[in-house]
C-alpha positions as CSV (number, residue, x, y, z in Angstrom):
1,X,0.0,0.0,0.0
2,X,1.1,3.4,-0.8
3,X,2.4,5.8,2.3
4,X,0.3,8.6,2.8
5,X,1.0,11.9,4.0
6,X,-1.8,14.3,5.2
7,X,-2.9,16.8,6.6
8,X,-6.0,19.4,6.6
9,X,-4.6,21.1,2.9
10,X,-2.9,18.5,1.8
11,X,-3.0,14.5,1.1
12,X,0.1,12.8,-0.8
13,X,0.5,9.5,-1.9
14,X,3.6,7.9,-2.3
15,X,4.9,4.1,-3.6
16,X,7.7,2.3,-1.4
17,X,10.4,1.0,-3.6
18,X,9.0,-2.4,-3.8
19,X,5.5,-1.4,-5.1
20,X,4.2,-0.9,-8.3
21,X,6.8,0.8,-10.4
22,X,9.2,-1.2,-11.0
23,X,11.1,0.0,-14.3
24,X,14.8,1.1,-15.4
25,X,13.7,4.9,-15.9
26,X,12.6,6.7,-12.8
27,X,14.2,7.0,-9.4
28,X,12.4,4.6,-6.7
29,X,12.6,6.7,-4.0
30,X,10.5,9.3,-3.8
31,X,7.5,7.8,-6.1
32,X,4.8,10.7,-5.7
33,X,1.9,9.4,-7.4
34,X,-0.4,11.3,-6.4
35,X,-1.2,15.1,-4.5
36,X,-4.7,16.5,-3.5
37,X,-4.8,20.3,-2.5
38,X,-8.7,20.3,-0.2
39,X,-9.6,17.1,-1.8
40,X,-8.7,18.1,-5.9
41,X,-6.1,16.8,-7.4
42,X,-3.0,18.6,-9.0
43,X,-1.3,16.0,-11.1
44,X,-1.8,13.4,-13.1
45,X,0.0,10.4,-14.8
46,X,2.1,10.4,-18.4
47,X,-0.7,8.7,-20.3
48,X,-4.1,9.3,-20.3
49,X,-5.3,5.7,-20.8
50,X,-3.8,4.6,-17.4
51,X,-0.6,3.0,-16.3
52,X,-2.5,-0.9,-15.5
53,X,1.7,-1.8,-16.3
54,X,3.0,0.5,-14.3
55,X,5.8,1.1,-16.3
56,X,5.1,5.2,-17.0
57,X,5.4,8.3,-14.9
58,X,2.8,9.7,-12.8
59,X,3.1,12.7,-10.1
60,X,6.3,13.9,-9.1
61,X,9.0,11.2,-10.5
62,X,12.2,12.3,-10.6
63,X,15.0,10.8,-13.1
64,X,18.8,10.7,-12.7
65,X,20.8,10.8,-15.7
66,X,18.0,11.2,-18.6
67,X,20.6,11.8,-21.6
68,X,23.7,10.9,-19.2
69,X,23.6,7.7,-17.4
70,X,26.7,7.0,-15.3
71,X,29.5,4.8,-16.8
72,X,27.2,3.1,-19.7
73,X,30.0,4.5,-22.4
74,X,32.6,2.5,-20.3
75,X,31.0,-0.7,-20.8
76,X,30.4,-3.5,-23.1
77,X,27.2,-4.8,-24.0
78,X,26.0,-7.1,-21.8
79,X,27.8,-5.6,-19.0
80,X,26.3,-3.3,-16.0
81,X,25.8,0.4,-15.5
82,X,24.3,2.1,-12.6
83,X,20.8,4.4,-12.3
84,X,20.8,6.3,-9.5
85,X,18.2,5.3,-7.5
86,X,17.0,2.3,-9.2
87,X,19.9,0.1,-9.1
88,X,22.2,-1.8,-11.9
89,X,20.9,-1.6,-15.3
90,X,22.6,-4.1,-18.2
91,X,23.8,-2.3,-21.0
92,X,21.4,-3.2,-24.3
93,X,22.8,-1.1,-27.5
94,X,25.5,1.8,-28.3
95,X,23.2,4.2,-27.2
96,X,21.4,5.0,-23.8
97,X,17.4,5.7,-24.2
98,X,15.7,6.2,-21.2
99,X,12.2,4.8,-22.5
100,X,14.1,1.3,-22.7
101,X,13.3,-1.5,-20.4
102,X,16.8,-2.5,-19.2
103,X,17.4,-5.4,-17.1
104,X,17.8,-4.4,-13.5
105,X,19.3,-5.3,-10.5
106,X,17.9,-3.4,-7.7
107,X,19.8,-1.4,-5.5
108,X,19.0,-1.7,-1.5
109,X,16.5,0.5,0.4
110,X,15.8,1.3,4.0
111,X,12.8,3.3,4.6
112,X,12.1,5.3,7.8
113,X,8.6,6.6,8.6
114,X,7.6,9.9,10.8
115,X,4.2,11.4,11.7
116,X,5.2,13.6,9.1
117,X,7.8,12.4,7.2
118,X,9.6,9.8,4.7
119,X,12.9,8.7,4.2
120,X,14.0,6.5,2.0
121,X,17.9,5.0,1.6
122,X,19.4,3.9,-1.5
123,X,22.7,2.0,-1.1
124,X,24.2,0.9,-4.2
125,X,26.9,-2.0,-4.4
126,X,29.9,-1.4,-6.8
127,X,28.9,-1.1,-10.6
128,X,32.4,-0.7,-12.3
129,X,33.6,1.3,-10.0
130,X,30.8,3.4,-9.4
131,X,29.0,3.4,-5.8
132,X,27.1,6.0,-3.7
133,X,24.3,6.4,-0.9
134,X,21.0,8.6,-2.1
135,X,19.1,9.5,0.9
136,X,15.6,11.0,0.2
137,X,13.5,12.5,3.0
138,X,9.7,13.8,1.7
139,X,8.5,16.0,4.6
140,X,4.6,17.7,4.7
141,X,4.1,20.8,5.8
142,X,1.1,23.2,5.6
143,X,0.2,23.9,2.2
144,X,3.7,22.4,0.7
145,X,6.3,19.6,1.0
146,X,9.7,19.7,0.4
147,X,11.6,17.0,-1.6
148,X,15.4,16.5,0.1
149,X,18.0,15.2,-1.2
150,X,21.6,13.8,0.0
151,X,23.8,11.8,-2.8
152,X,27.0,10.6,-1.2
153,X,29.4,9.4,-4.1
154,X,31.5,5.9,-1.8
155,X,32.8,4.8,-5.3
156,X,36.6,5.2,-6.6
157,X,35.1,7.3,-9.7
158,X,33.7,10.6,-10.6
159,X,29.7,10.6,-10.5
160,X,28.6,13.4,-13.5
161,X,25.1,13.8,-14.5
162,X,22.0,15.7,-13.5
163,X,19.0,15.1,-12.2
164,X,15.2,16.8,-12.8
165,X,11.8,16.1,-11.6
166,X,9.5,14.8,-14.1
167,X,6.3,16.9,-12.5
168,X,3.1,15.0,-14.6
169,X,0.8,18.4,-13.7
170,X,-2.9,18.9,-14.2
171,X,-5.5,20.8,-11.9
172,X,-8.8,19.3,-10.8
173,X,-7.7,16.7,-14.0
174,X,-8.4,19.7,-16.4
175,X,-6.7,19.3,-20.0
176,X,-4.8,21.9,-21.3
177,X,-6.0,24.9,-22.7
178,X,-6.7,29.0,-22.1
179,X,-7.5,28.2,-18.1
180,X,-3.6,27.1,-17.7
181,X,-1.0,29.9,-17.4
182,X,3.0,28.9,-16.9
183,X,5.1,31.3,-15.3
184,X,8.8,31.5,-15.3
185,X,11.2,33.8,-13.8
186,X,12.5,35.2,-16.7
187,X,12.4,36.2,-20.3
188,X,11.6,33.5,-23.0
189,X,13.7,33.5,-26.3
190,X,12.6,31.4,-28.8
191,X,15.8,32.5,-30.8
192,X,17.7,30.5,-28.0
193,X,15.3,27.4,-27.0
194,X,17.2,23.9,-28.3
195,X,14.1,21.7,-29.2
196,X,10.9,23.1,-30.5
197,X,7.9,20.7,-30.8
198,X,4.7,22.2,-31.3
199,X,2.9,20.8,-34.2
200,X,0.0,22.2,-34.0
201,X,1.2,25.5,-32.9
202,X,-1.3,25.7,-29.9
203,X,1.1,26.0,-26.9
204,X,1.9,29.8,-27.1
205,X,5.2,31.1,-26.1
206,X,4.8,34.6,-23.9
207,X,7.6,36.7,-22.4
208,X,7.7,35.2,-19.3
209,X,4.5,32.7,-20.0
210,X,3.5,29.6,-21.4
211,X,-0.5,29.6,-22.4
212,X,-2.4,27.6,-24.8
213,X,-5.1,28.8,-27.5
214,X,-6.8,25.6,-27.6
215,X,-6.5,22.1,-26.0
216,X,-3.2,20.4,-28.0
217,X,-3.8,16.5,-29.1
218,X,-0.8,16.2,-30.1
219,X,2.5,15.9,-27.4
220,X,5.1,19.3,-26.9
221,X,8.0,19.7,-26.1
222,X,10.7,22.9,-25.7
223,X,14.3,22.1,-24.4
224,X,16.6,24.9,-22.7
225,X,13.4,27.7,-21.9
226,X,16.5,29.4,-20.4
227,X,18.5,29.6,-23.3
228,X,21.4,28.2,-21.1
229,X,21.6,31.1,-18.5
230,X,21.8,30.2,-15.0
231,X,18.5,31.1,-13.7
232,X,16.1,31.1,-10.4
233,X,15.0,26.6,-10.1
234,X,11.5,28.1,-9.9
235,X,8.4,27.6,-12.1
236,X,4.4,28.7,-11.6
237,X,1.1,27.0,-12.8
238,X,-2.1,28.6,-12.3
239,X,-5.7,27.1,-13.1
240,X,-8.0,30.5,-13.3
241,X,-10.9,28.4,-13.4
242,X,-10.0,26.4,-10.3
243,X,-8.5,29.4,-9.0
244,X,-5.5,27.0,-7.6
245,X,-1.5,27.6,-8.2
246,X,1.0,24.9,-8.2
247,X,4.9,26.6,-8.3
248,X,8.3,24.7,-7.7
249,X,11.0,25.9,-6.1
250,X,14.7,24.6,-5.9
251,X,17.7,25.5,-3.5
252,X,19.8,26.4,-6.2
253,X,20.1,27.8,-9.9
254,X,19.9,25.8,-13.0
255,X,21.1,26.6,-16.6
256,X,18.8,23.4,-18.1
257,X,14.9,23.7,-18.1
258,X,12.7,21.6,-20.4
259,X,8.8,21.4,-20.8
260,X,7.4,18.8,-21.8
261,X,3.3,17.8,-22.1
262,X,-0.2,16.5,-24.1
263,X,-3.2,17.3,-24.0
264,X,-4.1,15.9,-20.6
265,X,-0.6,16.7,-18.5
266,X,2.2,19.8,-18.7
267,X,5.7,19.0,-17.0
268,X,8.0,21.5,-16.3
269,X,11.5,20.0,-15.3
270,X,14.4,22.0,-13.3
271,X,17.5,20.5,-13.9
272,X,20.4,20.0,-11.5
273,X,24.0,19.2,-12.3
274,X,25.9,16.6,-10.2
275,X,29.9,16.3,-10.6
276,X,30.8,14.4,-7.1
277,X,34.7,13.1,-6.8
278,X,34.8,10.1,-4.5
279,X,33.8,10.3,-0.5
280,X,32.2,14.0,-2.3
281,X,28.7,14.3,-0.7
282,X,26.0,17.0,-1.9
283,X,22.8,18.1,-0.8
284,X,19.8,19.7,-2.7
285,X,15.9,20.3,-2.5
286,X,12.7,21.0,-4.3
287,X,9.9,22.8,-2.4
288,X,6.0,22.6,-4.1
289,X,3.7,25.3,-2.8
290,X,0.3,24.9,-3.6
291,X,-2.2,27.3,-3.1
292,X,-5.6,29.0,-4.2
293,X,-5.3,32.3,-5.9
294,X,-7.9,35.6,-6.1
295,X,-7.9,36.0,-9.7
C-alpha cells in the first residue's frame, strides 16, 4: 500500500520502492503518485489511458541521468551500469534511451517513517567502480512539502550527470487549454530554446508565460526555456478556473529547463548538475507550494 501523508490542505500518496513501479527509468525513492490540494487533485499520470503496467510516470518522479547515465559508455554490451536510484541496469545497445526497459538489478533500500515524514535510503553496491548512498526525506508541511535530497558518491570514480523532476501536472484533471498559465522567472527567447515541438502551434510562447489557445492533441516539447543562462530553479502553474496555483521551487540555480506535455498533463523540469569526486557528498531540495489564488 502506498504511504500517505496528510494533513487538513494537503494528502500525498507515495509508492515504497518495492510497489508498483518497477522499471529502469525513474528514481524509486520518492514515487509521488499522487497530491490533492482540499480534496482536488494537481497532477496526473504520463498517459491518459492509465498505467495498468506501471511502467510510465505519474506525479512527481524524478530521473537521474536522462541523456547521461553513469559509466554506460565505459562498458560493453552485456555488462552493467548504474541508475541512481534504481539500481544496476545491463547495458542493451551503443546508445542510452531512457524509455528502454533495461534489465535491473535493484539497488538496496531502507525506509524510515515519521508522523510527518519519509525517508527513504538507497545504497548501491559497486557497478564498475561506481557506488554512492542517495538518501531522500519527503516532509509535509502546511500547504507544501519539500523534496530533500543527500547523494554521497563511496565509489573510486567521478559521479557526473543531472538530475530533474518529471512533475506530470494537471489541476482538478483539467486538459490543457486558455485556463492554464505557466510562469517562469524570466524572459523566454525562442531565438535560443534547443528543441521546439509544437505541431499544431497551440502552446503559445509569452515573455515570461507559457498559455495555450486551444487544447493540443498532439505531445510538446521545448528544451533549454532558459537559453542556457543560469537562472532562479522556480516555475508557476495557475488554473484560473480552479483558482489554484501549483509553483516549484529549488535550492539552487539551473542553466537546463525543459517542458514537456499532451493534452491531458504539462511537466515542467528544473534540472540539476551533479559532478561528485569520491567520498564527495551534496545536498539539494525542491519545495512545491500549492495554493488557491484571487484572480
Amino acid at each position: 500500500m502506498a504511504y500517505i501523508l496528510k494533513n487538513k490542505n494537503l494528502e500525498i500518496h507515495i509508492d515504497l520502492p518495492s510497489e508498483n513501479y518497477q522499471f529502469s527509468r525513474f528514481d524509486w525513492t520518492s514515487k509521488i503518485t499522487s497530491v490533492k490540494f482540499k480534496g482536488i487533485p494537481v497532477c496526473t499520470q504520463e498517459k491518459i489511458e492509465g498505467d495498468v503496467e506501471n511502467i510510465y510516470g505519474k506525479g512527481f518522479y524524478n530521473e537521474f541521468g536522462i541523456e547521461m547515465p553513469v559509466g554506460f559508455d565505459e562498458i560493453k554490451e552485456g555488462e552493467y551500469f548504474p541508475k541512481i536510484g534504481v539500481g544496476a541496469l545491463k547495458k542493451e545497445g551503443a546508445e542510452y534511451s531512457f524509455s528502454k526497459a533495461y534489465e535491473t538489478e535493484p539497488a538496496d533500500f531502507k525506509i524510515i517513517t515519521d508522523t510527518n515524514k519519509l525517508l527513504i535510503e538507497c545504497v548501491s553496491p559497486s557497478v564498475n567502480g561506481y557506488s554512492y548512498v542517495l538518501k531522500k526525506e519527503i516532509e509535509l508541511l502546511e500547504s507544501s512539502f519539500v523534496i530533500r535530497y543527500y547523494l554521497h558518491n563511496t565509489g573510486g570514480k567521478i559521479i557526473s550527470t543531472n538530475e530533474y523532476c518529471h512533475n506530470f501536472l494537471a489541476i482538478n484533471k483539467e486538459l490543457m487549454g486558455s485556463n492554464y498559465i505557466l510562469k517562469f522567472p524570466f524572459d523566454i527567447k525562442p531565438e535560443l530554446l534547443g528543441a521546439t515541438v509544437n505541431p499544431e502551434e497551440k502552446v503559445e510562447l509569452g515573455q515570461n508565460e507559457i498559455t495555450f489557445k486551444n487544447t493540443p492533441n498532439e505531445q510538446f516539447f521545448f528544451s533549454n526555456l532558459s537559453g542556457s543562462k543560469n537562472v532562479d530553479a522556480h516555475w508557476e502553474l495557475i488554473n484560473t478556473k480552479s483558482k489554484i496555483g501549483v509553483s516549484e521551487t529549488g535550492s539552487f540555480k539551473t542553466d537546463k529547463i525543459n517542458l514537456w506535455g499532451w493534452k491531458h498533463v504539462i511537466s515542467p523540469e528544473l534540472f540539476f548538475d551533479i559532478n561528485l569526486k569520491p567520498d564527495q557528498e551534496i545536498e539539494w531540495s525542491r519545495k512545491y507550494d500549492i495554493y488557491e489564488i484571487d484572480n
